[in-house]
C-alpha positions in Angstrom: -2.1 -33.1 -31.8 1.4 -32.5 -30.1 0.9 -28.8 -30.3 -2.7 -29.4 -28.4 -0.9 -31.2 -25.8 1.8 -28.5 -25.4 -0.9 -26.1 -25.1 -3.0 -28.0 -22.7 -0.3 -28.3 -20.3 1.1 -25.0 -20.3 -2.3 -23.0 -19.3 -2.3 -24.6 -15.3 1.3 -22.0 -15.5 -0.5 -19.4 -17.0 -3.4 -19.2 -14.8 -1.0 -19.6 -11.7 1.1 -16.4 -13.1 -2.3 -14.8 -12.3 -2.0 -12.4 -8.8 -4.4 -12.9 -6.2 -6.7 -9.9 -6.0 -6.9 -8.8 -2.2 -8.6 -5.9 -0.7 -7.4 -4.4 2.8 -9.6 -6.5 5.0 -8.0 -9.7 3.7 -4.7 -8.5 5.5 -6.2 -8.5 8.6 -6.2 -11.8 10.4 -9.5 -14.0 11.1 -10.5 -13.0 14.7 -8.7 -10.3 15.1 -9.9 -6.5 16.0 -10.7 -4.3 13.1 -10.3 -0.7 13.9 -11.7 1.9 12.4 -9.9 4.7 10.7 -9.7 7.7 12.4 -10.5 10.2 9.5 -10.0 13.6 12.0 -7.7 15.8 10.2 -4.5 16.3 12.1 -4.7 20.0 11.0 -7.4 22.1 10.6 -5.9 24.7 8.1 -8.6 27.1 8.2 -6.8 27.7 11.6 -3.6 28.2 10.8 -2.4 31.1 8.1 0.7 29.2 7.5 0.7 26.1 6.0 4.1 25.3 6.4 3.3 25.4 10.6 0.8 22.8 9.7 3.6 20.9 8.6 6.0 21.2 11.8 3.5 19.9 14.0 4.2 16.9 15.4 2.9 13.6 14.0 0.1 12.0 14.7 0.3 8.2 16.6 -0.4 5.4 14.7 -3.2 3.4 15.4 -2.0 -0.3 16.4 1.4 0.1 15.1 2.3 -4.0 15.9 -1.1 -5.1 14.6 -1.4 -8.5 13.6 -0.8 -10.0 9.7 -1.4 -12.6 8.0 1.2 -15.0 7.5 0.0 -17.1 4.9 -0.1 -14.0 2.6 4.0 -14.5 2.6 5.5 -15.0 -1.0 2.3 -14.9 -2.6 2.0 -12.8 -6.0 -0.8 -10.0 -5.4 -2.5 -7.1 -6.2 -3.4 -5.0 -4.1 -5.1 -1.5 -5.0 -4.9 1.5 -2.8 -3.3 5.3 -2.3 0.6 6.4 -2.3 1.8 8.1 0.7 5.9 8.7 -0.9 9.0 8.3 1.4 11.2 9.2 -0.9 11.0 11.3 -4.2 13.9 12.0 -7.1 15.1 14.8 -8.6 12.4 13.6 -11.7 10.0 14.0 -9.3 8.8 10.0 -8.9 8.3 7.9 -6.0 10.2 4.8 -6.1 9.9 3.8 -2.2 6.6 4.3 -0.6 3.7 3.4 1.8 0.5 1.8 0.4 -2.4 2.8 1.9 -6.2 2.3 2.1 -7.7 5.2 1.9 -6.6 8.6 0.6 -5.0 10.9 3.2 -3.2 8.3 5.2 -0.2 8.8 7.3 -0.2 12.7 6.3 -3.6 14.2 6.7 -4.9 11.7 9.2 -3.2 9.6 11.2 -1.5 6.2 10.2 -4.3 3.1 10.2 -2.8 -0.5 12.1 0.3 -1.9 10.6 -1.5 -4.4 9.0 -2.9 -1.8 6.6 0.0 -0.7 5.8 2.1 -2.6 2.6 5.9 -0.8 2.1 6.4 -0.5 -1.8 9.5 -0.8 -3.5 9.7 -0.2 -7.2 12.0 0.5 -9.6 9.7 2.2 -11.9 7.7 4.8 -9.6 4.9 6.9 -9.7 4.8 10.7 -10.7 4.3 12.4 -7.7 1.7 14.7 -9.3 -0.6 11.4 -9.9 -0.6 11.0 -5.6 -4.4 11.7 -5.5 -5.0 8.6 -8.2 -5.6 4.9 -6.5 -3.4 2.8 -8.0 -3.2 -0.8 -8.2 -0.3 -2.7 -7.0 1.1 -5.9 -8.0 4.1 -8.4 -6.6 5.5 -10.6 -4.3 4.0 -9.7 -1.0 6.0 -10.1 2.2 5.0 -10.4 5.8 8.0 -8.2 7.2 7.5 -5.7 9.4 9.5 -1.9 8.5 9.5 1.4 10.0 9.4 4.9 8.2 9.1 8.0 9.5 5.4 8.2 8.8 4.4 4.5 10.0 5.2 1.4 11.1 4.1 -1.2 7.9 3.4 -5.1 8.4 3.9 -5.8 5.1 6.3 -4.9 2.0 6.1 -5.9 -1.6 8.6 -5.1 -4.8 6.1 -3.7 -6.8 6.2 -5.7 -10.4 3.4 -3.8 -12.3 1.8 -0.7 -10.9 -1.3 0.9 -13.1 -4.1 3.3 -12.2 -7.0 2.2 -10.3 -10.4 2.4 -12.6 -14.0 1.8 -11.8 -15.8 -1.2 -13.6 
């Protein structure tokens, strides 16, 4: 009977351990403007018999850099699933400090959506940086904090606790 108590007790902390699931328009706040992504290539390499010049060009402006977040969102544990743009990469070839993004291309083919769909990931684990095309989910302790990378401005960062390929049901 004790043991049935113990247990009854303890599932209320095991349920709140659970991460809220989120998609990208939950980081934008009630009222305010969604804009579209602009999905125009920044380079049209068919153009351009060098690559590398694709690469020199200068970046694209972000759309809404100082969008609006949502402040409840603060210290909440989430997950979050979306594509890796890297900031940084090791000599093992992972990321461990990167840009989480909604769709694939983000902030390197196309330009940079709003801040607000934008999440800065730290991890001490990292992603191969072969696996970039993959969607991945993200999970942790989400911050509203704005940063600034080379790429984009972000509205939110999160020290990712678990981070696992994104599947289809």
């Amino acid at each position: 009977m004790l043991l049935l108590l113990v247990l009854i007790a303890l599932t209320p902390l095991a349920w709140a351990a659970e991460p809220r699931e989120l998609d990208w328009p939950a980081l934008i706040p009630e009222g305010a403007p969604v804009i579209p992504p602009q999905l125009t290539p920044l380079h049209d390499l068919s153009q351009i018999g060098d690559a590398l010049a694709a690469e020199a060009a200068p970046a694209a402006r972000q759309q809404a850099p100082a969008a609006p977040v949502v402040k409840a969102l603060d210290k909440q544990q989430v997950k979050l699933p979306g594509y890796i743009v890297p900031l940084e990469v090791s000599e093992e070839g992972r990321t461990t400090e990167f840009l989480l993004v909604p769709y694939y291309g983000a902030c390197i083919h196309v330009p940079p959506p709003p801040s607000n769909q934008i999440v800065h990931i730290f991890s001490e684990m990292g992603v191969r940086v072969e696996d970039l095309y993959q969607p991945y989910w993200i999970e942790g302790r989400m911050q509203v904090k704005a940063s600034s990378s080379e790429l984009a401005d972000a509205g939110y960062q999160m020290e990712a606790e678990k981070i696992y390929a994104y599947e289809l049901k």
